[in-house]
mmCIF file of the protein (N, C-alpha, C, O) and its ligand, coordinates in Angstrom:
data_MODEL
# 
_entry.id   MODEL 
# 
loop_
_entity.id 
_entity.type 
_entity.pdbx_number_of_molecules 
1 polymer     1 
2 non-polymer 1 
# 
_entity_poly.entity_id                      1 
_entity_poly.type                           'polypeptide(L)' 
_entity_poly.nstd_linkage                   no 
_entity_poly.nstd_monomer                   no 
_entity_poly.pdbx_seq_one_letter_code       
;(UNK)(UNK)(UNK)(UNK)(UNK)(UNK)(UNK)(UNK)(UNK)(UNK)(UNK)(UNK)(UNK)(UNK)(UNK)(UNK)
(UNK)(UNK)(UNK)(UNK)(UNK)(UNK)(UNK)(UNK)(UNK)(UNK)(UNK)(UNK)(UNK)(UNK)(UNK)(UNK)
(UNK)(UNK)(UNK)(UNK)(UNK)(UNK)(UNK)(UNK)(UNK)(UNK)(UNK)(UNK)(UNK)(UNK)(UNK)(UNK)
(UNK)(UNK)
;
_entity_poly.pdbx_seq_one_letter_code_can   XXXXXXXXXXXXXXXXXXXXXXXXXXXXXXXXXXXXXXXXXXXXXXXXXX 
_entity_poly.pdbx_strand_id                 A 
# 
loop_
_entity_poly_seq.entity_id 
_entity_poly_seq.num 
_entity_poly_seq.mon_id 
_entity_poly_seq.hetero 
1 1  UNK n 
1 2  UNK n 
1 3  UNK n 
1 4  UNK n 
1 5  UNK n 
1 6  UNK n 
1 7  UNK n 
1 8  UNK n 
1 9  UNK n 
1 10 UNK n 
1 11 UNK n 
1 12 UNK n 
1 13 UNK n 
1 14 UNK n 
1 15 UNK n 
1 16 UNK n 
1 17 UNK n 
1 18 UNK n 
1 19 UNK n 
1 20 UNK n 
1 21 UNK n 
1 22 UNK n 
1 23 UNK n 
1 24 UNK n 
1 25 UNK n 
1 26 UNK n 
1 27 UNK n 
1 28 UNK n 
1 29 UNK n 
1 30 UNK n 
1 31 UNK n 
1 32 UNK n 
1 33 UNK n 
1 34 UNK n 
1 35 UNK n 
1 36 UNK n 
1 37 UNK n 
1 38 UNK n 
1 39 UNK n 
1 40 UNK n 
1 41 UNK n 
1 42 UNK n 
1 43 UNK n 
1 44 UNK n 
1 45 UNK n 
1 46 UNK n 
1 47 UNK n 
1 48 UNK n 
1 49 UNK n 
1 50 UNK n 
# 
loop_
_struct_asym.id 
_struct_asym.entity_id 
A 1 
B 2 
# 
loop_
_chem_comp.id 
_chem_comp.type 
_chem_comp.mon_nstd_flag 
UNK 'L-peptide linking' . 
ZN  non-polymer         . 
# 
_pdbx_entity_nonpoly.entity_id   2 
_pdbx_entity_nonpoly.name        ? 
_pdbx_entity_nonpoly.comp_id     ZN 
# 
_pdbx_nonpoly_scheme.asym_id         B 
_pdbx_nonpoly_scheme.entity_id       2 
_pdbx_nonpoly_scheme.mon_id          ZN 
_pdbx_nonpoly_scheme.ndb_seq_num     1 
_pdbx_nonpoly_scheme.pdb_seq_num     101 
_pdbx_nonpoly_scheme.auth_seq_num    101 
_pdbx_nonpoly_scheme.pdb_mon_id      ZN 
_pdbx_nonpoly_scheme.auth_mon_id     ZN 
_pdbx_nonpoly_scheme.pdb_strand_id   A 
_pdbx_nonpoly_scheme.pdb_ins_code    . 
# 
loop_
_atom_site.group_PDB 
_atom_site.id 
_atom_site.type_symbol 
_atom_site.label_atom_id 
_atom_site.label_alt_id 
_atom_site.label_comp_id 
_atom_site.label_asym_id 
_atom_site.label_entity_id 
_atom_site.label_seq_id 
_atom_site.pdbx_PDB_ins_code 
_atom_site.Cartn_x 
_atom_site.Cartn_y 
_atom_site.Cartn_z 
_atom_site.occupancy 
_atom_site.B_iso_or_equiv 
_atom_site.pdbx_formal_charge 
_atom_site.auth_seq_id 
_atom_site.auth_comp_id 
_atom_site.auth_asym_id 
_atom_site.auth_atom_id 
_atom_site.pdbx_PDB_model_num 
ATOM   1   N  N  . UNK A 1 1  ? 0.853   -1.208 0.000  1.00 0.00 ? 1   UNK A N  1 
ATOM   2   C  CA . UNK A 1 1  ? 0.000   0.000  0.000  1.00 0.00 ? 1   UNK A CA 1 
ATOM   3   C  C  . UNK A 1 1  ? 0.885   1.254  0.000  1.00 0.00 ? 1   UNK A C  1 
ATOM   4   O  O  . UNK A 1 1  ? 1.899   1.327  0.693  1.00 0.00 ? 1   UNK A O  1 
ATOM   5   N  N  . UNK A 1 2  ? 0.473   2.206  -0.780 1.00 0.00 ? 2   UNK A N  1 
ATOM   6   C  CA . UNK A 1 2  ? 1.328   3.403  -1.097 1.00 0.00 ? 2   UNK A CA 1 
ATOM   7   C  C  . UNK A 1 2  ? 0.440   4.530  -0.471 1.00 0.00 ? 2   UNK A C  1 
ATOM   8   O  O  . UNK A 1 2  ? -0.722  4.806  -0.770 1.00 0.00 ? 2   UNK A O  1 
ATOM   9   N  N  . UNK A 1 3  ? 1.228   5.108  0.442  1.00 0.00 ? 3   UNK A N  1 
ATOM   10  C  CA . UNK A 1 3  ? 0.424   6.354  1.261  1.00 0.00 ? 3   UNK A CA 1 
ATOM   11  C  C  . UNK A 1 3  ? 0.066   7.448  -0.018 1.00 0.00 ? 3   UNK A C  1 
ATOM   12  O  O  . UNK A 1 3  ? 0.444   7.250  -1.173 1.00 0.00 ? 3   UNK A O  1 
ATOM   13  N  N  . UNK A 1 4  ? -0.665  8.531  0.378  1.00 0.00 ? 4   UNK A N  1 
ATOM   14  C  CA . UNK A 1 4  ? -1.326  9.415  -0.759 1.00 0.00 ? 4   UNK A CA 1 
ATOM   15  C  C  . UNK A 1 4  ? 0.035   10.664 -1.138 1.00 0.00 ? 4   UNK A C  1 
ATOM   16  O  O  . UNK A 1 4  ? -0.609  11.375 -0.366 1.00 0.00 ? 4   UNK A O  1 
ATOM   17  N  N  . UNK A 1 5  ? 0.509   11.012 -1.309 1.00 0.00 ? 5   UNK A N  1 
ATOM   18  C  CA . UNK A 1 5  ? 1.836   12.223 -1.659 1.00 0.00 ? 5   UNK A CA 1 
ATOM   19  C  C  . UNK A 1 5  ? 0.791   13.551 -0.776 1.00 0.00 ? 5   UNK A C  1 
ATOM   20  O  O  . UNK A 1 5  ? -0.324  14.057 -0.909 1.00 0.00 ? 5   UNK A O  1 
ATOM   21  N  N  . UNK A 1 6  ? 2.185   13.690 0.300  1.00 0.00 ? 6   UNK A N  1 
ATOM   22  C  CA . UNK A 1 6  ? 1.494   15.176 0.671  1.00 0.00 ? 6   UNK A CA 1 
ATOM   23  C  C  . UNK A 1 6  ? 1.330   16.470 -0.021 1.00 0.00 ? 6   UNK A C  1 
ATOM   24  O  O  . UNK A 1 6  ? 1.846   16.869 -1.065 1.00 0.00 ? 6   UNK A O  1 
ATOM   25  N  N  . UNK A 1 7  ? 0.909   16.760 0.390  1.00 0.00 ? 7   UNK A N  1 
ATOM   26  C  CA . UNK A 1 7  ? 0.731   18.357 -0.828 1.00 0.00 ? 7   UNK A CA 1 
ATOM   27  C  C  . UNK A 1 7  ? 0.493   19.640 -0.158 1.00 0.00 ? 7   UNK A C  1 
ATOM   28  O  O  . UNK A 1 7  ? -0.180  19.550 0.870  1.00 0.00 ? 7   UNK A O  1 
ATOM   29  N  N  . UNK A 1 8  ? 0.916   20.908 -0.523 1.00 0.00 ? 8   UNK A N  1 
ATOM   30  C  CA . UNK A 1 8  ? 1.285   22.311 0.566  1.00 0.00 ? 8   UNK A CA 1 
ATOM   31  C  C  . UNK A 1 8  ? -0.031  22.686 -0.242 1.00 0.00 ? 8   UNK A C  1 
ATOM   32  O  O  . UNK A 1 8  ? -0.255  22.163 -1.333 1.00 0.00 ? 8   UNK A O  1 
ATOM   33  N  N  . UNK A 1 9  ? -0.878  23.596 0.323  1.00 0.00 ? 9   UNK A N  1 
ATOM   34  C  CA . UNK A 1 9  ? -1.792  24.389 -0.808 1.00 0.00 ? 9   UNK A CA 1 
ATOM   35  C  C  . UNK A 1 9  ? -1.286  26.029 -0.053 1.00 0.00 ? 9   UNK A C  1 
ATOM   36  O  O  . UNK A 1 9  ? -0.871  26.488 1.011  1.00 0.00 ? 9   UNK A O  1 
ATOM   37  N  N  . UNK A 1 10 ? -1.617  26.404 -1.273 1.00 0.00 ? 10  UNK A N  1 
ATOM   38  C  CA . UNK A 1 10 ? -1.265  27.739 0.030  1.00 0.00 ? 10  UNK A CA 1 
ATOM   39  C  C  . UNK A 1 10 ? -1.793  28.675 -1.039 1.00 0.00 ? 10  UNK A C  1 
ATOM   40  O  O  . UNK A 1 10 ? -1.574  28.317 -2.196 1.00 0.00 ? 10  UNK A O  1 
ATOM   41  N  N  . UNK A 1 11 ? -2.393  29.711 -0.874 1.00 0.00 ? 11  UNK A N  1 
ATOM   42  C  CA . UNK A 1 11 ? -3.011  31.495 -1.236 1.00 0.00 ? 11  UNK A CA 1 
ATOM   43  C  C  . UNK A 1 11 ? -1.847  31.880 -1.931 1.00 0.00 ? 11  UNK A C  1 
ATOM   44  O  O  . UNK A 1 11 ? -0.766  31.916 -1.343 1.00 0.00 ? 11  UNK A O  1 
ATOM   45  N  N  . UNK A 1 12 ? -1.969  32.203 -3.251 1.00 0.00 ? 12  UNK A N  1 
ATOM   46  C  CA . UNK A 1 12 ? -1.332  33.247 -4.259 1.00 0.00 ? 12  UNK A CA 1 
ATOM   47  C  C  . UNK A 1 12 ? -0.598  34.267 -3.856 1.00 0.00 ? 12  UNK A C  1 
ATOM   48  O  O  . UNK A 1 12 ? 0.571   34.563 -4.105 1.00 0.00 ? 12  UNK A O  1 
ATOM   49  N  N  . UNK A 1 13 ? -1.890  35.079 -2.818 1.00 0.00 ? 13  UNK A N  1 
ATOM   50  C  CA . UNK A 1 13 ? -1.661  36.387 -2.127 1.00 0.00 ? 13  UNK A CA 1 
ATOM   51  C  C  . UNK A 1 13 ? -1.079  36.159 -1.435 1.00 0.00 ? 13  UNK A C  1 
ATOM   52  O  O  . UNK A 1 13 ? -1.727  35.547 -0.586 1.00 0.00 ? 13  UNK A O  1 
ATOM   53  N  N  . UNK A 1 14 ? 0.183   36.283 -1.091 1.00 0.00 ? 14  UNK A N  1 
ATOM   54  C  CA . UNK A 1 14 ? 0.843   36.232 -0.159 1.00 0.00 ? 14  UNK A CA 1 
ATOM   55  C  C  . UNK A 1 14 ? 0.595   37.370 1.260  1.00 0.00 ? 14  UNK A C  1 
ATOM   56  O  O  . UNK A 1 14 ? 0.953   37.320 2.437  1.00 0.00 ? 14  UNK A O  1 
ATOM   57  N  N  . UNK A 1 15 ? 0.168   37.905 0.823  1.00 0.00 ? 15  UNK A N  1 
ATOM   58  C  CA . UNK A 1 15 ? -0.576  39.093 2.060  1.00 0.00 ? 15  UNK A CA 1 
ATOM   59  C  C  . UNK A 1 15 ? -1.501  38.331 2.934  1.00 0.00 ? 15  UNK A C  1 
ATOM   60  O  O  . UNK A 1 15 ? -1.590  38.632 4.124  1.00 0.00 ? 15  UNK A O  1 
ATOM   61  N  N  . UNK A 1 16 ? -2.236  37.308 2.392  1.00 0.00 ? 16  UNK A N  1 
ATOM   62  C  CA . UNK A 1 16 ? -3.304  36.334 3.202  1.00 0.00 ? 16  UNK A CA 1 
ATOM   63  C  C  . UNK A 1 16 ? -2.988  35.288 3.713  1.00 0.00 ? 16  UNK A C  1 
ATOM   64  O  O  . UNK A 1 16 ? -3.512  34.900 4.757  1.00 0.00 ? 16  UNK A O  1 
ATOM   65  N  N  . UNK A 1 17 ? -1.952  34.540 2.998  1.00 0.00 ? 17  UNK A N  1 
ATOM   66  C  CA . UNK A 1 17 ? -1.091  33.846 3.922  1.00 0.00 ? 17  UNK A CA 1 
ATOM   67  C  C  . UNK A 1 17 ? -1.603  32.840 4.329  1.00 0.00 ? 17  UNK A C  1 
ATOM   68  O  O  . UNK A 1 17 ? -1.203  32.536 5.453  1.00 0.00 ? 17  UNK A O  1 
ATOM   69  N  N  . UNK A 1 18 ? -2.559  31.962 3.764  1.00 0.00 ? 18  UNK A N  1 
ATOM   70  C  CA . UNK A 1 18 ? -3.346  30.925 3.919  1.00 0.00 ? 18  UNK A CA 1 
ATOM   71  C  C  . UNK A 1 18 ? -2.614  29.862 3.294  1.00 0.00 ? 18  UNK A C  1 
ATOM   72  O  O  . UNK A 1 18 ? -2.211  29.661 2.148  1.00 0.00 ? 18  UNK A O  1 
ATOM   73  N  N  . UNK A 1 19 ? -2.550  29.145 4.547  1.00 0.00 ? 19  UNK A N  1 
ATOM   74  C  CA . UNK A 1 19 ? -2.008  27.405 3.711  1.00 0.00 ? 19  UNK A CA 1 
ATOM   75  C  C  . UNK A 1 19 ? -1.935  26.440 4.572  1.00 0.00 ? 19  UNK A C  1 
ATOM   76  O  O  . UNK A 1 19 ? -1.497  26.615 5.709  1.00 0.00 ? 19  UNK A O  1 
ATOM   77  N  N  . UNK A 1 20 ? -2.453  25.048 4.026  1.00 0.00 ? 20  UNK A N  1 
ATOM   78  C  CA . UNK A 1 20 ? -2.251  23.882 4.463  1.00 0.00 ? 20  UNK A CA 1 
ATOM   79  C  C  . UNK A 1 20 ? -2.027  22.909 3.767  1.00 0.00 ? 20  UNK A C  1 
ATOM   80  O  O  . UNK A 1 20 ? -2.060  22.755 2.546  1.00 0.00 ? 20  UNK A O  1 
ATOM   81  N  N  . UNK A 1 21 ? -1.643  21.810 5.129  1.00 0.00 ? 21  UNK A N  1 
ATOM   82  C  CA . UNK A 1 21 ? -0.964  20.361 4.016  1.00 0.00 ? 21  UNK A CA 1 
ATOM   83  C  C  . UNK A 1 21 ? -1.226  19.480 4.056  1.00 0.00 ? 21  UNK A C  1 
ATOM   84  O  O  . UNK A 1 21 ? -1.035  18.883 5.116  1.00 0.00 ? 21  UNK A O  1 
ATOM   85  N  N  . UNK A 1 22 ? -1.582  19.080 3.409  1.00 0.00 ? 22  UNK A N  1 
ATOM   86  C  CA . UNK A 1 22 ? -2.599  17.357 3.630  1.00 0.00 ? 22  UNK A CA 1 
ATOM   87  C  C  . UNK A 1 22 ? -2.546  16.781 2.397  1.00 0.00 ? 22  UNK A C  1 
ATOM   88  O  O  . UNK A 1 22 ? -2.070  17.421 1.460  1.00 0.00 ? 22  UNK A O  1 
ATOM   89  N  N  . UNK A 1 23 ? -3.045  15.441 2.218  1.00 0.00 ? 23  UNK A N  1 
ATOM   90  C  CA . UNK A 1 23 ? -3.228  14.229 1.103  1.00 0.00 ? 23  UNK A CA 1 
ATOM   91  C  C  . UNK A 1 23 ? -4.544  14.673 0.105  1.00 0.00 ? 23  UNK A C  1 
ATOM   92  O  O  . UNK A 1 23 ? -5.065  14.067 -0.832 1.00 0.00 ? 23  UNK A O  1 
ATOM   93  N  N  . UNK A 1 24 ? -4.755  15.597 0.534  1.00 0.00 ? 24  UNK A N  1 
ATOM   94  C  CA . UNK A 1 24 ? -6.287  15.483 0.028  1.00 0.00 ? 24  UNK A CA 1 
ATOM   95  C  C  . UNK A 1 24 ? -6.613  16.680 -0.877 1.00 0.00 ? 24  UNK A C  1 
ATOM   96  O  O  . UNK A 1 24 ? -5.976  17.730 -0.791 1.00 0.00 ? 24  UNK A O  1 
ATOM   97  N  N  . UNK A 1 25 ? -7.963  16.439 -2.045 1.00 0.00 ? 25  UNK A N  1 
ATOM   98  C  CA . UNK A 1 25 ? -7.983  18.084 -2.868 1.00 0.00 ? 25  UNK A CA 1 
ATOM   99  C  C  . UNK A 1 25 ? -8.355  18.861 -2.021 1.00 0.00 ? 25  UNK A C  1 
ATOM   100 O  O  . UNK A 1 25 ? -8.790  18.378 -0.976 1.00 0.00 ? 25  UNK A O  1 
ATOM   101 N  N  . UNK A 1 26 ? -8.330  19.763 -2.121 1.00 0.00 ? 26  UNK A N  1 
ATOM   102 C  CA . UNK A 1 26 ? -9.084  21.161 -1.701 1.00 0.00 ? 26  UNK A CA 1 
ATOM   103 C  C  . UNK A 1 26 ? -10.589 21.039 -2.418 1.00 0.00 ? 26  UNK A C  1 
ATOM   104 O  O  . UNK A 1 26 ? -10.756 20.400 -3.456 1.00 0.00 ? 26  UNK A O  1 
ATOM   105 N  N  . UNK A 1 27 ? -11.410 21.579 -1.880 1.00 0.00 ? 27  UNK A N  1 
ATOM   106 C  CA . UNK A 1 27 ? -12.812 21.462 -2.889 1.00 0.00 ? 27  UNK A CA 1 
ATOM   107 C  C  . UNK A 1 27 ? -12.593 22.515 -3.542 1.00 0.00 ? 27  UNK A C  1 
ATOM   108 O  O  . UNK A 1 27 ? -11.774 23.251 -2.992 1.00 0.00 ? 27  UNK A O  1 
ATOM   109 N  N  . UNK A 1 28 ? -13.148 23.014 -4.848 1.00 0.00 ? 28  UNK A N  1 
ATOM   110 C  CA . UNK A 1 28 ? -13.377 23.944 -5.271 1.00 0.00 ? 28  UNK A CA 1 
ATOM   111 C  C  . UNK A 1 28 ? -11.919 24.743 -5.653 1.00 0.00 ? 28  UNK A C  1 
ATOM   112 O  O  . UNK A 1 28 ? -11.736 25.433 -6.656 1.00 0.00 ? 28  UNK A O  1 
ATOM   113 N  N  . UNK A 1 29 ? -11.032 24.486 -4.682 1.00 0.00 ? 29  UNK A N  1 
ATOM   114 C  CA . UNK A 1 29 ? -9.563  25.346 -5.157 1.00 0.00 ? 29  UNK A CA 1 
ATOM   115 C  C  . UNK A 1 29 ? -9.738  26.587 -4.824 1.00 0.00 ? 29  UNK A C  1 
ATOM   116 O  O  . UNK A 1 29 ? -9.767  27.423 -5.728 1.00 0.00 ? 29  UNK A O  1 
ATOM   117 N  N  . UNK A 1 30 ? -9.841  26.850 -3.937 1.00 0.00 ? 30  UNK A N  1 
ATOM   118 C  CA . UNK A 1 30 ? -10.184 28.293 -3.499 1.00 0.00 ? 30  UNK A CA 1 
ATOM   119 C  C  . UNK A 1 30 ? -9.731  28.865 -2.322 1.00 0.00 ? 30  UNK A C  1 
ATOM   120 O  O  . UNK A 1 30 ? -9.491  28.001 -1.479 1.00 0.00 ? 30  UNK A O  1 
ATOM   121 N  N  . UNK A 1 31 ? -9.532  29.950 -1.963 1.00 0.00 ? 31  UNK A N  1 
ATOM   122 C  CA . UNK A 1 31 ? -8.995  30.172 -0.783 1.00 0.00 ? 31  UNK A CA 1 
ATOM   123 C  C  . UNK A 1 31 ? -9.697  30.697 0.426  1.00 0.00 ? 31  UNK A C  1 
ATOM   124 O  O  . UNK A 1 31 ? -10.026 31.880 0.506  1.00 0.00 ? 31  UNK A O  1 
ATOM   125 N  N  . UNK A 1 32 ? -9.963  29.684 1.513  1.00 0.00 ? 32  UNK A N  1 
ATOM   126 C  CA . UNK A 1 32 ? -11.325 29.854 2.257  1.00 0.00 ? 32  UNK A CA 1 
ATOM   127 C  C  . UNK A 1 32 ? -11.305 31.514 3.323  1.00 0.00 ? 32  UNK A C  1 
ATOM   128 O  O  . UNK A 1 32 ? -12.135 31.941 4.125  1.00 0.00 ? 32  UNK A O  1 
ATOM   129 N  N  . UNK A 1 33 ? -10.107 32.029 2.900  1.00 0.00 ? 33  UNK A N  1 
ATOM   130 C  CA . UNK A 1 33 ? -10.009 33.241 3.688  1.00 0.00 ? 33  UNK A CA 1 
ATOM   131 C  C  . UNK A 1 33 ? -10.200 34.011 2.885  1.00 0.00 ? 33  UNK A C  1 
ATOM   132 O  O  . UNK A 1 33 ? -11.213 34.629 3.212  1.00 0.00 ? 33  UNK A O  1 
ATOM   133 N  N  . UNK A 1 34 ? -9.636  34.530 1.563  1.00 0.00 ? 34  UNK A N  1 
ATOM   134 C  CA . UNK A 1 34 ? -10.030 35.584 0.441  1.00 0.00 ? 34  UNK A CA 1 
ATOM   135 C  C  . UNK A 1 34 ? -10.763 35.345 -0.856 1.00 0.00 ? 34  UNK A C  1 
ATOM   136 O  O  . UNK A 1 34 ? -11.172 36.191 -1.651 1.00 0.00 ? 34  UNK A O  1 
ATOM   137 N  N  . UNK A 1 35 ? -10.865 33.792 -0.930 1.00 0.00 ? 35  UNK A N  1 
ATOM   138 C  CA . UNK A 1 35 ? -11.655 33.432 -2.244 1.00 0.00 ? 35  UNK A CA 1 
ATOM   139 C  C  . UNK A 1 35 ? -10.746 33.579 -3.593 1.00 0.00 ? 35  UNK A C  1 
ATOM   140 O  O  . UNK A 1 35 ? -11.242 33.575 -4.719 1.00 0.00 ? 35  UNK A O  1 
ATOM   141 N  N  . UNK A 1 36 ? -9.308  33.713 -3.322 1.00 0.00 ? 36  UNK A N  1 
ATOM   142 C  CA . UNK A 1 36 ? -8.486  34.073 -3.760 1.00 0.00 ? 36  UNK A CA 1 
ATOM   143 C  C  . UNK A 1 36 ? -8.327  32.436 -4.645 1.00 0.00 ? 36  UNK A C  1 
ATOM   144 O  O  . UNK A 1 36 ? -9.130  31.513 -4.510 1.00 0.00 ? 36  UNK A O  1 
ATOM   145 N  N  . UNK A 1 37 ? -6.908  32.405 -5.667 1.00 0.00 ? 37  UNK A N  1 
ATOM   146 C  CA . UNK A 1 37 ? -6.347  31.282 -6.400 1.00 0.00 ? 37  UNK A CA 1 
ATOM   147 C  C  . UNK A 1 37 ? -5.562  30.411 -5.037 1.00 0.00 ? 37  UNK A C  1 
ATOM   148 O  O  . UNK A 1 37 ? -4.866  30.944 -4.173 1.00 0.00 ? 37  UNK A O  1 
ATOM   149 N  N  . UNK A 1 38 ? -5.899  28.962 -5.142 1.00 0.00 ? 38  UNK A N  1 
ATOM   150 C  CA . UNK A 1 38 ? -4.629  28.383 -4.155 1.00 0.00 ? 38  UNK A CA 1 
ATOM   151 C  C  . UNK A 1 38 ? -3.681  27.835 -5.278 1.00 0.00 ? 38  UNK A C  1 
ATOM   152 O  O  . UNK A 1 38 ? -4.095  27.771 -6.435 1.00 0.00 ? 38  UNK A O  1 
ATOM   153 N  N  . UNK A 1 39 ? -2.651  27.513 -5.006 1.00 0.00 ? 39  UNK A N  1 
ATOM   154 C  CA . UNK A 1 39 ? -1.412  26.945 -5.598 1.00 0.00 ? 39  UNK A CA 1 
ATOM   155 C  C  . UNK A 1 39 ? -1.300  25.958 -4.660 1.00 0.00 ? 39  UNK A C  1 
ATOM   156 O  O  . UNK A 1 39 ? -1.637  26.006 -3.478 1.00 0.00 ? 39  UNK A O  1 
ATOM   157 N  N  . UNK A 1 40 ? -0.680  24.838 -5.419 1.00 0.00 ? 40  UNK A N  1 
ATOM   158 C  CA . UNK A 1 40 ? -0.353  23.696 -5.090 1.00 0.00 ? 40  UNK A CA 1 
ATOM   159 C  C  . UNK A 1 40 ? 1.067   23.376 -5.408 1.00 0.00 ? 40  UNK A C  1 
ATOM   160 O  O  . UNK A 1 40 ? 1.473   23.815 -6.484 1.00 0.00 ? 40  UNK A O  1 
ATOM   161 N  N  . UNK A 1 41 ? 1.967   22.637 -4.613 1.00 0.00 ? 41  UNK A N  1 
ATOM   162 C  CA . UNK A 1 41 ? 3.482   22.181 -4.097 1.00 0.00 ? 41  UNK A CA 1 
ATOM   163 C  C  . UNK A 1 41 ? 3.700   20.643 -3.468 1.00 0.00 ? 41  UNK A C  1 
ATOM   164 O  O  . UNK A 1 41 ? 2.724   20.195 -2.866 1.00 0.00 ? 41  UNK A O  1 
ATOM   165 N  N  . UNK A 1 42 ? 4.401   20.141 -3.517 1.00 0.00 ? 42  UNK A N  1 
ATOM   166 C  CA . UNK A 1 42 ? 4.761   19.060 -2.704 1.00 0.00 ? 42  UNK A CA 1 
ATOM   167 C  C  . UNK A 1 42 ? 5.124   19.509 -1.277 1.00 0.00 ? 42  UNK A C  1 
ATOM   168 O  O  . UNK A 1 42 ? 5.764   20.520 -0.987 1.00 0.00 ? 42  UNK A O  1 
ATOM   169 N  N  . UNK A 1 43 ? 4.529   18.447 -0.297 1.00 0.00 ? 43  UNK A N  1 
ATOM   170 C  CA . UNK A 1 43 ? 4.743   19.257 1.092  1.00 0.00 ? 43  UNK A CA 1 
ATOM   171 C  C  . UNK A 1 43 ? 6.492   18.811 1.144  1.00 0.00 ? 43  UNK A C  1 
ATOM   172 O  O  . UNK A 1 43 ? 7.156   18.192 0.312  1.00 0.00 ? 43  UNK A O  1 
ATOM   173 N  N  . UNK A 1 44 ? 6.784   19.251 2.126  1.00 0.00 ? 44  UNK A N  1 
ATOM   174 C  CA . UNK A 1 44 ? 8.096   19.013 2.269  1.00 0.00 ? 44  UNK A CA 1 
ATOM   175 C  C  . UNK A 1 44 ? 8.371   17.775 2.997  1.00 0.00 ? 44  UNK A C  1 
ATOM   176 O  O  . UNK A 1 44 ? 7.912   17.910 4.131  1.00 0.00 ? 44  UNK A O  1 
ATOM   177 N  N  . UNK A 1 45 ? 8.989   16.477 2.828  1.00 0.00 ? 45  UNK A N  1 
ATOM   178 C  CA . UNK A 1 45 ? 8.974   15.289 2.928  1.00 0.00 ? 45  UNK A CA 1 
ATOM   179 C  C  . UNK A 1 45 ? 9.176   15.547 4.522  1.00 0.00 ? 45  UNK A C  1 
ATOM   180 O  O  . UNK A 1 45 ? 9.447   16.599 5.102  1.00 0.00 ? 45  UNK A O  1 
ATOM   181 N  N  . UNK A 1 46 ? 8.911   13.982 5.144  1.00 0.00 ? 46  UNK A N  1 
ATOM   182 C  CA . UNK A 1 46 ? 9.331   14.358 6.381  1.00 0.00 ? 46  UNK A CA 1 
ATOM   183 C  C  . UNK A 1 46 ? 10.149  13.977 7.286  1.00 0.00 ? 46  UNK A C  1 
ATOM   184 O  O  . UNK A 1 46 ? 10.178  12.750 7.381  1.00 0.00 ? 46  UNK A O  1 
ATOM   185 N  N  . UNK A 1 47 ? 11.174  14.800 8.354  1.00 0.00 ? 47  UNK A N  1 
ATOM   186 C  CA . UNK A 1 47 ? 12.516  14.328 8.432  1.00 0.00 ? 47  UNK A CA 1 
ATOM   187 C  C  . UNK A 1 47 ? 13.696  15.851 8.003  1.00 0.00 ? 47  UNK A C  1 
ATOM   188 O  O  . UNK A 1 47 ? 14.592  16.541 8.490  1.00 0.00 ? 47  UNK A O  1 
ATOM   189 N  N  . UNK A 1 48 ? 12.974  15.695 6.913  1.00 0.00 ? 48  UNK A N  1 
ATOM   190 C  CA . UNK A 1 48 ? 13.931  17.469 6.414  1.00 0.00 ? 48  UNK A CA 1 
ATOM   191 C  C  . UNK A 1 48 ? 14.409  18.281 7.439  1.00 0.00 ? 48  UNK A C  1 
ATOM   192 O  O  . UNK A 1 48 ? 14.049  18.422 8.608  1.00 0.00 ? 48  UNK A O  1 
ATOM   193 N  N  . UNK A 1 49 ? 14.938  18.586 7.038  1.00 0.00 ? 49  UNK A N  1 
ATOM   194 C  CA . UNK A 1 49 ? 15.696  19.460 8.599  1.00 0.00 ? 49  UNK A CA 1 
ATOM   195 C  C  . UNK A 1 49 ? 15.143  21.254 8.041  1.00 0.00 ? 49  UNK A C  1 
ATOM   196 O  O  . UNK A 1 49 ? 15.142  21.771 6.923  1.00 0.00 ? 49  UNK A O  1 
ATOM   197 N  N  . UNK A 1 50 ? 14.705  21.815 9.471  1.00 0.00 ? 50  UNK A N  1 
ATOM   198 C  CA . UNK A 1 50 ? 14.005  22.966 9.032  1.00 0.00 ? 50  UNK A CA 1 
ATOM   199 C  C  . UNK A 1 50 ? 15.271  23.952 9.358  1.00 0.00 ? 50  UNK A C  1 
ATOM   200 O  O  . UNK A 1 50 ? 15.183  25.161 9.141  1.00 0.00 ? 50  UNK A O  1 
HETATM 201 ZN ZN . ZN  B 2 .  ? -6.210  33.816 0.574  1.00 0.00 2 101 ZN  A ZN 1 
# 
């Protein structure tokens, strides 16, 4: 069994600053604080050194 690939979503606007990370879509793709575009990333594996 292969776990799901994490994924960062996070707000365009960087002024709003909205983001989270999880396995899962977003509904709609939207940004639940400004209604803004989300963008999507690979989360950062885990272990990485911050
Ligand atoms: Zn936003």
């Amino acid at each position: 069994m292969v776990k799901g690939k994490r994924l960062t979503y996070y707000c365009i606007d960087k002024a709003c600053g909205f983001k989270v990370t999880n396995n899962k879509t977003i509904d709609g793709m939207s940004c639940p604080d400004c209604k803004g575009m989300i963008g999507v990333r690979p989360a950062a594996p885990p272990g990485q050194k911050v």
